[in-house]
N, C-alpha and C positions, 0 to 999 in steps of 0.2 A: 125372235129374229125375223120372221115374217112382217112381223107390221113396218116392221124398220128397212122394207123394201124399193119401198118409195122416198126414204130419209134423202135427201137436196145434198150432192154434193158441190163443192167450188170447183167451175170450170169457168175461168175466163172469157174463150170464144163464145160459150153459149151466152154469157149476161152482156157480153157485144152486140150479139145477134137480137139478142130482147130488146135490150132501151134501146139500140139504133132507130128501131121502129115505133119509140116513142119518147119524140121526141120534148112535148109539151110539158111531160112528168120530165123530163132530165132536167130542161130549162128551168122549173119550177124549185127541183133542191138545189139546181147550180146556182139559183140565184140566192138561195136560203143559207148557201155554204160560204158561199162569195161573202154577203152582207155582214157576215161574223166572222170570219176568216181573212175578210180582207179588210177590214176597222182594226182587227188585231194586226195584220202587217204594216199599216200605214202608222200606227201604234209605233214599231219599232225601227220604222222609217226615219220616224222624226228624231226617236230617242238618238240613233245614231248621227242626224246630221246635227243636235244641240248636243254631243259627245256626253250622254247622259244614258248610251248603252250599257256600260257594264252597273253604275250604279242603280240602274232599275231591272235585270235581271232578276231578282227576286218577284218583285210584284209584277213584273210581265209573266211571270212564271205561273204565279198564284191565278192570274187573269184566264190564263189561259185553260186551269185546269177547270175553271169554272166555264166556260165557254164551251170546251169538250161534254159536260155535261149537259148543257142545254141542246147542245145538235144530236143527241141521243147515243142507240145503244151503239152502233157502229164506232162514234169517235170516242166515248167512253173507253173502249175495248182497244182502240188506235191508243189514243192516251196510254193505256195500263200497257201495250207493248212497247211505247218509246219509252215507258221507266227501267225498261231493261237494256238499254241501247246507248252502251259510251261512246258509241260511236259516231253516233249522229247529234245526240244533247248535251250541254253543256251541264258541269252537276247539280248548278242551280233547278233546272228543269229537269234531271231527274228526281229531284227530291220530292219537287212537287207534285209530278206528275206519279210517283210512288205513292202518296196518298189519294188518289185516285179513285173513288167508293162509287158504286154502282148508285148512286143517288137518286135516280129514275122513279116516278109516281108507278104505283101499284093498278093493276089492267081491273075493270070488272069483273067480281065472282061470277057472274052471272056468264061468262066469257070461258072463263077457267073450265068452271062444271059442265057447260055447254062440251066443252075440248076435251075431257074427262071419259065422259059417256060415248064420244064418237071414235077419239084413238082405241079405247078398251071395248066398246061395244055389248055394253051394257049398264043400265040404267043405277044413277047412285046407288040407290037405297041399297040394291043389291048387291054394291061392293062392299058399301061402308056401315057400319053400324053409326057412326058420329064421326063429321068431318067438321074441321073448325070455319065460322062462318065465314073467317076473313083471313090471309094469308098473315104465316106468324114471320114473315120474313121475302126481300121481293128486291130483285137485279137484275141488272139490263137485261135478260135474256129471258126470263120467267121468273116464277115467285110460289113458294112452299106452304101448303097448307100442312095441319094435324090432323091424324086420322087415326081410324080405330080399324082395321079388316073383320069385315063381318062373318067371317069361316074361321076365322081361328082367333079373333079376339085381340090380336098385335098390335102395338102403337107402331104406325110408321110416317115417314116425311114424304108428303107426296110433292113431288115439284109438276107445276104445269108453263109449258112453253108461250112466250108474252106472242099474242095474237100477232098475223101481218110480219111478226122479226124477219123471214128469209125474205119479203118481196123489199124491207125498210135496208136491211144489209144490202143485199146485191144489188143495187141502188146506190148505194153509197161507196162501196166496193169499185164498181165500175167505173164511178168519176175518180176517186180515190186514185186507179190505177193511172188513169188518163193524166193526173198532176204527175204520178211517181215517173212518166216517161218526159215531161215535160224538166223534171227535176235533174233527169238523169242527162239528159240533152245538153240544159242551161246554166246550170248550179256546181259549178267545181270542187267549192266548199265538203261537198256530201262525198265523201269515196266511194261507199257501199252500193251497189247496183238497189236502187230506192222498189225497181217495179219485181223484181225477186223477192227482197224483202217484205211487199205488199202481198204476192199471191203465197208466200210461207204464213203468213199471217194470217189471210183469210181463209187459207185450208185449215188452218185450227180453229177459226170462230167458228166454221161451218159443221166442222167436226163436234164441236160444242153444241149444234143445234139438233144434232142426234142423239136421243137419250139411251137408245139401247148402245151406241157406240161407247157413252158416260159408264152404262153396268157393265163393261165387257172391261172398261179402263179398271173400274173401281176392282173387279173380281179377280184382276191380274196384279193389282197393285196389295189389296189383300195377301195372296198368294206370296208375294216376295217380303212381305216387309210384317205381318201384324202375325208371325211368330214369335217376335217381344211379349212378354206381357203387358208393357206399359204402354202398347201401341192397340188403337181400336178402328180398326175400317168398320163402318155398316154394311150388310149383308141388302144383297138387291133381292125384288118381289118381281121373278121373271114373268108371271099372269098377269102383275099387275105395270106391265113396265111395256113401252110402245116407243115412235121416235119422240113423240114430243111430251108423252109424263111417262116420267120416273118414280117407283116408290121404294123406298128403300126402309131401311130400323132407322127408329125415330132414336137419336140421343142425348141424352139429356147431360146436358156440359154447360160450360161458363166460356165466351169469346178469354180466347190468349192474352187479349187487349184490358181485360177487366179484371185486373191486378185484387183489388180489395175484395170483388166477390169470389176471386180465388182463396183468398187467404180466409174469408171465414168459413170455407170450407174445411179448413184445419190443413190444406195445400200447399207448397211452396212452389210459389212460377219461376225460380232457376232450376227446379229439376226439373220441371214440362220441358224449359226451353235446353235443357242439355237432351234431352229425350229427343225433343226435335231437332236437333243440330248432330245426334249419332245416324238419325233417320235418312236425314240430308247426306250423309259422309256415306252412307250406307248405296242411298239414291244415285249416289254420281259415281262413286267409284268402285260399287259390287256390282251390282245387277244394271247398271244406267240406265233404268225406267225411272222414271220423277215425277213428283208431283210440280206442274209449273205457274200454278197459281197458289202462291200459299200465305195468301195475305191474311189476317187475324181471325178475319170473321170465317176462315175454312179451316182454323185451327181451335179445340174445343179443348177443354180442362173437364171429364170426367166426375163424378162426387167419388167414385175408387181411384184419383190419381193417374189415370191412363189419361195420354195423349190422342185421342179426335182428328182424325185427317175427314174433309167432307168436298164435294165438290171435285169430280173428277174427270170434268169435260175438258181440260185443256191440259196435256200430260204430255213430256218429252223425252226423247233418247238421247244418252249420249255415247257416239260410238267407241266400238272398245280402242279401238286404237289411242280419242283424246282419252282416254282413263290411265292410258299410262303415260301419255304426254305430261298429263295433269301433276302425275306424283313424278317424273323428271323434273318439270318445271317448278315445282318446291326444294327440291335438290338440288337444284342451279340456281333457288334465291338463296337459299342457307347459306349453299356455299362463295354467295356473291358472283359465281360466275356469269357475268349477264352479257359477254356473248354468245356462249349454249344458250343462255333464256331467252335471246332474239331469234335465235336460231329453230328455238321451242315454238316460235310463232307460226311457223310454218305446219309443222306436225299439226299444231291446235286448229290451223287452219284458220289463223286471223289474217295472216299476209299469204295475198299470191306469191311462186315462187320467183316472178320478175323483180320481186318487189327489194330493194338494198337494204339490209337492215344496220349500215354501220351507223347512219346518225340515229336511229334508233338509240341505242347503248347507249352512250350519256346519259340522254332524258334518262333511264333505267337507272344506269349509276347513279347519278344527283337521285332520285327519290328514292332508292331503296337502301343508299346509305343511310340518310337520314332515318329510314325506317327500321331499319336493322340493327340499327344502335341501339335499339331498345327490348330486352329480353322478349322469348314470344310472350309469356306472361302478362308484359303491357302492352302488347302489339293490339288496337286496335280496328277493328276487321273493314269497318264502315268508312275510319278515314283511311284507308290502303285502297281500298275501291273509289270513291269518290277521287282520291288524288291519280291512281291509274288511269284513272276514265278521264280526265284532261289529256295525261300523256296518248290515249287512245284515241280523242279527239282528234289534237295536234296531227296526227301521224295517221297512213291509210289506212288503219285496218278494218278489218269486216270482223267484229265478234260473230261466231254464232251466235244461233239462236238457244242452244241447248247451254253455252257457258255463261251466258248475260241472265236465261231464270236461274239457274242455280245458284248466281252470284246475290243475284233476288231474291230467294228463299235463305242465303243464310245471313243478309244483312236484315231482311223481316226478323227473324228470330234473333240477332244481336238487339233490335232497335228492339222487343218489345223487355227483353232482359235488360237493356241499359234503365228500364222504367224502374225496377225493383233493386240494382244494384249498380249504378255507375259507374263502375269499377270495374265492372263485368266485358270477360276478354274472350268473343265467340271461339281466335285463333287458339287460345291458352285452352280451351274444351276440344278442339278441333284436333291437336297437335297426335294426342297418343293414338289418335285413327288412323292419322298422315302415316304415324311411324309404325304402325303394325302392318298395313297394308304394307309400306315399302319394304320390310323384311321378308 
């Protein structure tokens, strides 16, 4: 806990007070931000004036998620939170922008070990009996070596922090913010207060960039949820764990996403992914601590069949109050009521209480007829979000933050189950949680 005393947290006025004073470095990314950012707007500048906007929403989509990965880990991590935001994206660019992978080139070892010896203050050799020469895995934010602890002989995952991140974020953060007020001033289209949205954001990247904050999430998230047996957290190495490396039990699993090397494990990935869909039901509506990053590669397949949670720097609550909002607001779809369910918007905290929700209803009725026609058994989960998130769009609301990852994490685990069973209905696995919780 001591070393993590100095851990950088996000405060707005101070990264004002910094690049104020420098101003040749702002000019420099403003112009690096512009050059890419604004070739992309003039992109769909045009598409709208040759009326060739909606048919090129996909490949503007794609463009962009590629573009976010070039201007580094900041828009990276921007990207990965507008895939959780119907309120702001259209669903074509949440889709893409939900494939969104930390693509970023791997930092010098020599960088890493360097950062190793200085956060823990002492020299490898006498940590490690064998560390691996070269990182077995590397994301916007830092990249994981293998190691062996040379006091008790343990295999564990060391992560170390990607050199420079807090000077490259707050940086980026701070112009970032200067468009979201720019946004909020000029841009009608956006309902959401955009520069709210950016400092919730970047108090979780920042919080990411603390790793004793990462053991303290992981040991709490153990704690409520890996009394399953099919559920496995890794155990932190508090000696060996400071703000910017983490070491934690090395596990040895198969990514969610890699279907075939599950199954010749003798495994089957509908029971991983029901495992992680009780985890999830477990996450939002028992204890409302979450895991809020839970894209493939933080979800692992065991050779014993347990489910792998990894990666526990960006982690959400949801307050108890939307917990019971959440199971009214299935009770007012069931039972087609969807003036209680606009009504429910309030409680969930999407609509200010200013806000009219009678043309709301409709939109509700026209889509949730349609969707209610259909037993929950074939209710699927991905097109009810994707088509909600237009009607979210259309209309003011403000998702939170804690209902758009949630909505994230169980469309991740429908979409990696639709791989092995097309047919595969996350609501139809979801249902007898809904109804045990509501009784």
């Amino acid at each position: 806990m001591a070393r993590a005393m100095n851990a950088t947290e996000y405060n707005p006025q101070i990264l004002t007070i910094k690049y104020k004073s420098r101003p040749f470095l702002v000019l420099r990314r403003t112009l690096q931000i512009i050059s890419a950012l604004g070739g992309f707007a003039l992109k769909l500048l045009w598409d709208q004036k040759t009326g060739k906007l909606e048919v090129r929403k996909r490949t503007r989509a794609a463009e962009l998620r590629t573009l976010l990965t070039r201007l580094g880990p900041t828009f990276v991590k921007v990207g990965q939170g507008l895939s959780t935001r119907p309120d702001i994206c259209p669903p074509e660019y949440l889709e893409e922008l939900s494939e969104l992978q930390d693509g970023l080139p791997s930092f010098p070892d020599a960088d890493a070990f360097s950062c190793i010896e200085k956060e823990l203050g002492e020299p490898m050799e006498s940590i490690y009996s064998v560390i691996s020469p070269s990182p077995v895995a590397a994301a916007s934010l830092g990249q994981v070596y293998k190691a062996r602890l040379k006091y008790s002989g343990q295999i564990v995952a060391v992560k170390v922090q990607r050199p420079g991140i807090e000077e490259s974020i707050g940086l980026d953060f701070y112009l970032i913010r200067g468009l979201g007020f720019v946004i909020n001033r000029y841009v009608d289209i956006i309902s959401s207060d955009v520069v709210a949205l950016i400092d919730e954001f970047a108090r979780r990247v920042y919080q990411e960039l603390n790793y004793v904050q990462e053991g303290k999430n992981a040991r709490r998230f153990k704690k409520l949820y890996a009394d399953r047996e099919d559920i496995l957290v890794p155990d932190i190495f508090w000696d060996y764990t400071s703000a910017k490396v983490l070491t934690m039990d090395w596990v040895e699993g198969v990514k969610l996403n890699e279907q075939e090397a599950i199954e010749k494990q003798g495994l089957n990935l509908l029971d991983l992914v029901n495992t992680g869909i009780q985890c999830s039901l477990r996450q939002l509506l028992e204890y409302g601590y979450f895991h809020a990053d839970p894209h493939p590669g933080n979800l692992l397949a065991t050779p014993e069949g347990k489910l792998a949670f990894l990666d526990f720097g960006m982690m959400s609550e949801t307050p108890e109050e939307a917990r019971s909002a959440i199971i009214g607001h299935v009770v007012h779809m069931v039972n087609k009521d969807y003036e209680a369910m606009a009504r429910d918007y309030y409680a969930l905290d999407f609509l200010s209480s200013d806000v009219d929700v009678s043309p709301i209803v409709p939109a509700l009725r026209n889509f949730f007829d349609d969707a209610l026609n259909s037993t929950v058994s074939e209710l699927n989960f991905k097109t009810i979000v994707d088509s909600l998130g237009a009607v979210l769009y259309q209309y003011p609301f403000n998702v939170p933050a804690y209902y758009a990852l949630i909505l994230r994490s169980l469309t991740v685990l429908e979409g990696l189950a639709l791989y092995a069973d097309p047919n595969f209905k996350v609501l139809a696995a979801s249902y007898p949680y809904f109804a045990k919780r509501l009784l």
